[in-house]
N, C-alpha and C positions, 0 to 999 in steps of 0.2 A: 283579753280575758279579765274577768272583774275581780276584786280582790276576795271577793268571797268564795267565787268558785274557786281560786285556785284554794284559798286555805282548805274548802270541801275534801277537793280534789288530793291537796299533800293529806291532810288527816285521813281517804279511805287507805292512799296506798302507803301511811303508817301502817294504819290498820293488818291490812294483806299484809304487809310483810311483818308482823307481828305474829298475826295469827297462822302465815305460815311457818316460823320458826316455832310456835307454841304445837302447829298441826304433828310439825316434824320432833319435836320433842316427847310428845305424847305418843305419836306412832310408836318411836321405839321404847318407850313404856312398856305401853298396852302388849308390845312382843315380847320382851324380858318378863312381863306378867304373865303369859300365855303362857313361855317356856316354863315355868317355874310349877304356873298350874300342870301343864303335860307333865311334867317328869315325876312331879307329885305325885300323880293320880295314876303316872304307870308304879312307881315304886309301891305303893298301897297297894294296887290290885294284884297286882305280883306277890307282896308279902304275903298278902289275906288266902289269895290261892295258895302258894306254896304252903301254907302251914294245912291247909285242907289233905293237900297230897302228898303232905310227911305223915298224916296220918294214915293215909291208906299204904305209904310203903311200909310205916313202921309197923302196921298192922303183918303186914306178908312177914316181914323179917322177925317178929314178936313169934307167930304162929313157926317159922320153920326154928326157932331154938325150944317153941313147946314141943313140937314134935321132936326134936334132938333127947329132949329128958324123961320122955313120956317112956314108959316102961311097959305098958300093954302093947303100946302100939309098936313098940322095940320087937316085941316077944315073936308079936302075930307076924312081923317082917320077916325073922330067923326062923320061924315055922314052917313059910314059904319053902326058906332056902334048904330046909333039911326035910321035907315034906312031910311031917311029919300026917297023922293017920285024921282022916277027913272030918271026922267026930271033933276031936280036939280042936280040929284050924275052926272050925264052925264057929265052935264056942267061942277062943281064942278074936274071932273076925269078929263077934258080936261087940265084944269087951274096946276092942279094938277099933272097933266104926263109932262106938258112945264117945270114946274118949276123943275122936278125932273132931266130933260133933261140939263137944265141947270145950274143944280150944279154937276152935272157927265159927261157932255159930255166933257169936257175939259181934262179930267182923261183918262189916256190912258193905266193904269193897271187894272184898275177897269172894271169885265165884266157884273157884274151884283149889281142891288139895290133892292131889295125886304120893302118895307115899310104894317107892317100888324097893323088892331086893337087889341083890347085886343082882339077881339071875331072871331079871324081871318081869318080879310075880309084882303086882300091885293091892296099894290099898288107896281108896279115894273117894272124897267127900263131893258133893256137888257134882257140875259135869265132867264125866272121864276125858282126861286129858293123855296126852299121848307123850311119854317118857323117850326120846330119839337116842339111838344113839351117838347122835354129834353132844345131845347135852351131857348124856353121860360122860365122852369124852371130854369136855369143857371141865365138867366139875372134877373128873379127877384130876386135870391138870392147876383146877386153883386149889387141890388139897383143902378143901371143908371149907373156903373162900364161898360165895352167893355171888352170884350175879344176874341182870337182868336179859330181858330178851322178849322178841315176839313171834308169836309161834307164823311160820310162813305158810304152813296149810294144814286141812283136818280139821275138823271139827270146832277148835279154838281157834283157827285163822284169825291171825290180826290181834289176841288176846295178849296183853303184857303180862311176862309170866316173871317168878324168881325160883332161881333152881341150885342144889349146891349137894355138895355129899356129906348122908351124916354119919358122922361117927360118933367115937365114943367118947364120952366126957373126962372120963379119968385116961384110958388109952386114945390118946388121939391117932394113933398106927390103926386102930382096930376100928376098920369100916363095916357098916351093916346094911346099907342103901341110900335111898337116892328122896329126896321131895323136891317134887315143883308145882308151885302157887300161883294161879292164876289170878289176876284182879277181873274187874267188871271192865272192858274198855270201852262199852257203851258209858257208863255212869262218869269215869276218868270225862270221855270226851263231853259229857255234859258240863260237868265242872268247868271245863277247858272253852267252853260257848256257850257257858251260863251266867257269865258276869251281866251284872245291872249292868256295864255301858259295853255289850258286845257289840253296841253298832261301832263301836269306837276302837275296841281292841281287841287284838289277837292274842290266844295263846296257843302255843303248843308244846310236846314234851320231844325235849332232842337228846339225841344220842351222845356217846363220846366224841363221837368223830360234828357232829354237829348236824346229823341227817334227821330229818323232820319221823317222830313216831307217831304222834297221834295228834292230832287229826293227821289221818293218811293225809298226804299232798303227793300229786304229782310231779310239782315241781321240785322236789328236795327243797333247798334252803331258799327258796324265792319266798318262805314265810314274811321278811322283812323286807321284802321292795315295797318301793311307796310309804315307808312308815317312817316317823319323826323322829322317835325316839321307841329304844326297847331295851329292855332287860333281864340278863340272863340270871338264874337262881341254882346252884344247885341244891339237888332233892337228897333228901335225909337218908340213910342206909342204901346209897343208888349211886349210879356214872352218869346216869340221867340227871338231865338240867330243867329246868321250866324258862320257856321263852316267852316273854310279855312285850308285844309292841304297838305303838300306840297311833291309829292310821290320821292323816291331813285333815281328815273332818272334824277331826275332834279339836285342834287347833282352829279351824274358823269356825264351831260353833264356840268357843270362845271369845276368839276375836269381836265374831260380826257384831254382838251386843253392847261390847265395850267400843267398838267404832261407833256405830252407829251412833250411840251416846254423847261420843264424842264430838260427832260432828255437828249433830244437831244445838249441842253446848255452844261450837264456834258461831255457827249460824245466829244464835240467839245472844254470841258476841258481837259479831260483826254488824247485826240490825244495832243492836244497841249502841253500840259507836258509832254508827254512821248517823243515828239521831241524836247522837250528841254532837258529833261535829257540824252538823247543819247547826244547832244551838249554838254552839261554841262562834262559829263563822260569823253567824248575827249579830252574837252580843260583841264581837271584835270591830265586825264590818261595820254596825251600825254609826260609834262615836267615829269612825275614819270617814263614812258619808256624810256625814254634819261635816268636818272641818272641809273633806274635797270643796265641798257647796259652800261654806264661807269661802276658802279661798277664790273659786270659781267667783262669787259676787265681786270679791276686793281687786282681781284682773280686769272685771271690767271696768272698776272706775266707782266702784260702793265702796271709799273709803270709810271707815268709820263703822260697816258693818260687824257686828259683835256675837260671838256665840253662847247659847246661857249655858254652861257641862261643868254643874256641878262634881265632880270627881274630885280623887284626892290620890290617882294613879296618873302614868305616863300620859294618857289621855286628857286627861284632866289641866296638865302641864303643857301638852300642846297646844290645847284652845286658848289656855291665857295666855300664854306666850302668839298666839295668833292674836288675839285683841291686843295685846301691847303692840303687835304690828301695826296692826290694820288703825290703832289711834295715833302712834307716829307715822305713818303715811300720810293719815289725813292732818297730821298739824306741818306736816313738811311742806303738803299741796299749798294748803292755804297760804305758807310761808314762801312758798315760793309764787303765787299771784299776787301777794303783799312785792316781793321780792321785784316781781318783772315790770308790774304797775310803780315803783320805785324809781326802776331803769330806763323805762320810757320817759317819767319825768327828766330824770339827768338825762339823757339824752336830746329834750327838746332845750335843756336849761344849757348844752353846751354847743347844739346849733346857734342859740341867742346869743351867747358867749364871743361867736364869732365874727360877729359887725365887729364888736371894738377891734379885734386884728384886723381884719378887712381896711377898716377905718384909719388903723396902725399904717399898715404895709400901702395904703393909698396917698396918706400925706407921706409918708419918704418918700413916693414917687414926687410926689411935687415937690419935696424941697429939693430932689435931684435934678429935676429940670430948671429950677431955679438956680440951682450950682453951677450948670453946664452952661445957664444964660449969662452969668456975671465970669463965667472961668474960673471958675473953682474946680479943678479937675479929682483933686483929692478927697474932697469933701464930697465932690459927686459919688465919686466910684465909691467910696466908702459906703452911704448913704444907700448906693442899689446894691450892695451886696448885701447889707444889710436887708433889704426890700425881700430880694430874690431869698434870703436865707429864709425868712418868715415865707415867703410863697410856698416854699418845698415843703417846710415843717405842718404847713396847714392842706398841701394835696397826697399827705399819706391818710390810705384810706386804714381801717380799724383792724386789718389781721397784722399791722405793724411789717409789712413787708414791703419792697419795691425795687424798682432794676434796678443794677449796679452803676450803671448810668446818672440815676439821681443820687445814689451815694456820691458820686465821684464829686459832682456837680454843688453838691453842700455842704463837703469839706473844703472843695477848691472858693467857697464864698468864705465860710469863715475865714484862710486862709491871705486874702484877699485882704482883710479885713484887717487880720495879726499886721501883715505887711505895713499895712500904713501906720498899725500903732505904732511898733516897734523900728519903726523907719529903715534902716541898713544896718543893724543889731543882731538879726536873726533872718537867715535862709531857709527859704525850704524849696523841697523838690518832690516830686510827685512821678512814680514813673508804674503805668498801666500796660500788662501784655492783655497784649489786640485780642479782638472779637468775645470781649467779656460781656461787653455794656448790656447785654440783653439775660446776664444773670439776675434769680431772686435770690437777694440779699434781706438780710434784716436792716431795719431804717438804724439809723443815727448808731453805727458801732463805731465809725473809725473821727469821728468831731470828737468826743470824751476821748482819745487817746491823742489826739493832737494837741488837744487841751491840756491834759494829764502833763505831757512832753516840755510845754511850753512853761505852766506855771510851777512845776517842781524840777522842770530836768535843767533848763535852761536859764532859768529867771537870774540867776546872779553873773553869768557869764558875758562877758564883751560881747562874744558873737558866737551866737547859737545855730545848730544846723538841725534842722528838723525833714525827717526824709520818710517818705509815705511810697509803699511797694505793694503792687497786689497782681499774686501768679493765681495760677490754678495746678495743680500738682494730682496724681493718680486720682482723679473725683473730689477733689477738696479743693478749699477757695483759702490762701494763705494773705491776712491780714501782716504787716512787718510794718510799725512804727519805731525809726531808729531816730536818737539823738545823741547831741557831742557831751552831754552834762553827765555825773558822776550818779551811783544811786544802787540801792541792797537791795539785790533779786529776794533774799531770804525774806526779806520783812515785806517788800511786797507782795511776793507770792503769796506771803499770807495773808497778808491784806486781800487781796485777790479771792482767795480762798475762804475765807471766817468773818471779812467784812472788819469795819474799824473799830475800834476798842473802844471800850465805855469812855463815855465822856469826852469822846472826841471822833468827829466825822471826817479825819482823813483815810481814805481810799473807800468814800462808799461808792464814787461813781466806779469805779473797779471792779468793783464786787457787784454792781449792777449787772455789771456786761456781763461778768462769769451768768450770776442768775440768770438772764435772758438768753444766753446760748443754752445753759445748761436746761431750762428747760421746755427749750426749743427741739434741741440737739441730743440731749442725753449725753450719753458718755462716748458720742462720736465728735465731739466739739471738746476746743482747747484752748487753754487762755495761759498766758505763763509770762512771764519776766527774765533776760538774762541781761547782767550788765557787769561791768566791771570801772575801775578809778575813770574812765574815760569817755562811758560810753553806756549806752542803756536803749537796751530795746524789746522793744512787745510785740510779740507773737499771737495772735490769735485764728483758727483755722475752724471750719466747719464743712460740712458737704454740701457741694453743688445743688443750684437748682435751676436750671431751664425754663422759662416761663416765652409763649408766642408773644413776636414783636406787634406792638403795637401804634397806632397814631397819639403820637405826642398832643396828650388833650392839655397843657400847661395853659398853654393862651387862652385857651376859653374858659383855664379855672382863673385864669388873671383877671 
């Protein structure tokens, strides 16, 4: 996948998961919004109504204490009650229906006023309404108390009435009758299903107990199923409440506007990010396609190729930093064909090199045959070890390695060699455990420790013993040059270790040898010194190597 698309690809689903948490944030918004408008608008329609139908009770309850102090209408009730003579009630009735006329004509909920005696004779305005005796019974047991009610049949069916006993203002003992005031419950129930948002809400008026009055329902209190929120008021001079509640629709015609809004918002976010992250991708992608394509060039072998990316950001920083590559590459290349066309010369200059050894190692043959013609036995043998030391030295080929067989073989010439200088002065002995010879060794390790042995360990002694050992131990090839001369492990080893101190080259052949195991070997090879007043010996061990035996090609490099 290419680096653009993915960066695409991570910036949309930033994106989504951005605008999902903003989706989900605003959701419950936009709900905390709704509810707030819902309960709003049911509290207001509530209030607005309630105060509509405090005035239509207060109206009822206003009109039965006018009728309490009204004095005609007092008269005409006790005239009833004492029947007095039909002339008089007449009159009395006239006085008595004006004044009832106007203390309720002004009432515009009010459809009817019923005024009766105890003995119930009636006076009543509007439609005749029918005085029971359960309400009589009622009002005399709230003593001059009002309460409300609906009539259950006759004529006013269904009509919300207020009914109470009146008496007398100064004697409250002293009863004279009865009024009960009908409201309009056509007109209540328009109130109650006339609000500007009826599709929205409910009202009705409930009783003590919480049983639905008007609007009739069949269901009793199912008024509030299905609905969000509602609330109950009580009504002024009354045990009746007003119930306001507010149904699901009116929450998603809320909603849906403010969703909708919303999303189309995201929508018009999410396009917009997604065409910025194509832009964004490009302008990222582009300076990373230039350096891909340089480096691409400089793999295949276009050293030296350059990027021009003016910048002064991260980018900017990787292209120069790529041409400073890409021109030490190319002056390395060049240095190293300078380098190998060098090598090749020393190389031929050190084939040429090798006539004069050749040249060398060919006249000792001849004065060796010459030695052996006259009987010189010493001088011969001398002269071909010598020979043969030069042959070995000149058939190691260039990884500096060879069987242990020709180690053995050009120490035992040097050795050869000592002998005769040192005549019966100095011993040596040499002892090899079996079927090594076809180990690979490093060339020339153990001649520099015979040497070593002979000119620092031995040299001032009468008779020196120089003694040469070679095991092989769990995968390792153990080196052991012991001699009889005295000599400090401490200052050798360091020699050994750090090589000879300024201004003086004793023990660099030493520190050769460490060099050359070590970084041959690494830190599985060891080089070390123990000696004591008598005696001194070198240690050196590395790991095995097995190389297939071969035909002895010596004669034909002779």
């Amino acid at each position: 996948m290419r680096l653009r698309t993915k960066i695409t690809l991570i910036s949309m689903l930033t994106c989504v998961l951005s605008l999902c948490i903003l989706y989900g944030v605003l959701g419950a918004y936009v709900q905390e919004y709704s509810d707030r408008q819902a309960r709003e608008f049911c509290h207001y329609n509530a209030l607005n109504l309630a105060a509509v139908l405090d005035q239509a009770f207060d109206s009822a309850h206003d009109i039965s204490l006018s009728v309490i102090i009204n004095r005609p209408i007092r008269d005409y009730v006790e005239a009833l009650d004492r029947r007095d003579p039909a002339g008089v009630l007449f009159s009395m009735k006239e006085t008595a229906q004006n004044a009832l006329f106007t203390i309720t004509g002004s009432s515009q909920y009010v459809s009817s006023v019923n005024v009766s005696s105890l003995n119930g004779q009636s006076l009543h305005w509007g439609k005749q309404g029918r005085l029971t005796p359960a309400d009589m019974e009622r009002a005399d047991a709230l003593r001059g108390m009002y309460y409300w009610g609906v009539d259950e049949s006759g004529a006013m069916q269904g009509q919300p009435f207020l009914c109470r006993l009146l008496r007398d203002e100064q004697q409250v003992s002293l009863h004279w009758g009865y009024v009960k005031i009908y409201l309009y419950a056509d007109k209540i129930g328009q109130l109650l299903s006339s609000s500007l948002a009826d599709a929205f809400v409910t009202n009705v008026l409930l009783d003590e107990q919480g049983s639905v009055i008007l609007p009739l329902s069949q269901t009793g209190n199912a008024w509030d199923d299905a609905k969000t929120h509602s609330q109950i008021r009580q009504l002024a001079h009354s045990n009746w409440r007003l119930g306001t509640a507010l149904n699901r629709e009116y929450l998603l015609d809320v909603r849906t506007p403010l969703i909708q809004t919303m999303q189309y918002a995201l929508l018009l976010a999410f396009a917009t990010w997604l065409a910025l992250s194509v832009v964004l991708s490009h302008l990222l992608t582009r300076p990373v396609r230039r350096i891909s394509s340089a480096m691409e060039a400089i793999g295949s072998g276009k050293f030296g190729t350059h990027l021009d990316m003016r910048r002064r950001d991260e980018m900017g920083m990787l292209a120069q930093g790529l041409n400073q590559m890409s021109d030490e590459l190319q002056r390395l290349m060049d240095e190293a064909v300078r380098n190998h066309t060098l090598f090749i010369e020393a190389r031929l200059n050190a084939l040429q090199s090798q006539v004069n050894p050749h040249f060398l190692y060919n006249t000792l043959d001849n004065i060796h045959w010459m030695c052996e013609m006259r009987h010189q036995k010493e001088i011969s043998k001398m002269v071909s070890s010598l020979s043969r030391l030069f042959r070995l030295g000149l058939s190691m080929d260039k990884s500096g390695v060879w069987p242990l067989s020709r180690e053995i073989e050009h120490v035992r010439c040097y050795m050869d060699i000592l002998k005769i200088r040192f005549q019966n002065t100095v011993e040596f002995a040499f002892d090899v455990q079996e079927n090594l010879e076809d180990l690979e060794v490093p060339a020339l390790l153990l001649q520099p420790l015979v040497e070593n042995a002979v000119q620092h360990g031995i040299h001032d002694l009468e008779h020196g013993e120089v003694r040469v050992e070679i095991r092989a131990q769990n995968g390792m090839l153990h080196y052991s040059v012991w001699d009889n001369g005295p000599a400090d492990a401490v200052y050798i080893n360091r020699l050994i270790q750090n090589g000879p101190e300024r201004g003086s080259c004793r023990g660099q052949a030493l520190n050769n040898l460490y060099q050359r195991i070590t970084l041959r070997f690494g830190e599985d090879a060891r080089f070390y010194c123990t000696s004591n007043a008598h005696e001194c010996l070198f240690m050196l061990i590395f790991p095995i190597r097995r190389v297939p035996r071969q035909r002895d090609t010596r004669r034909s490099e002779e």
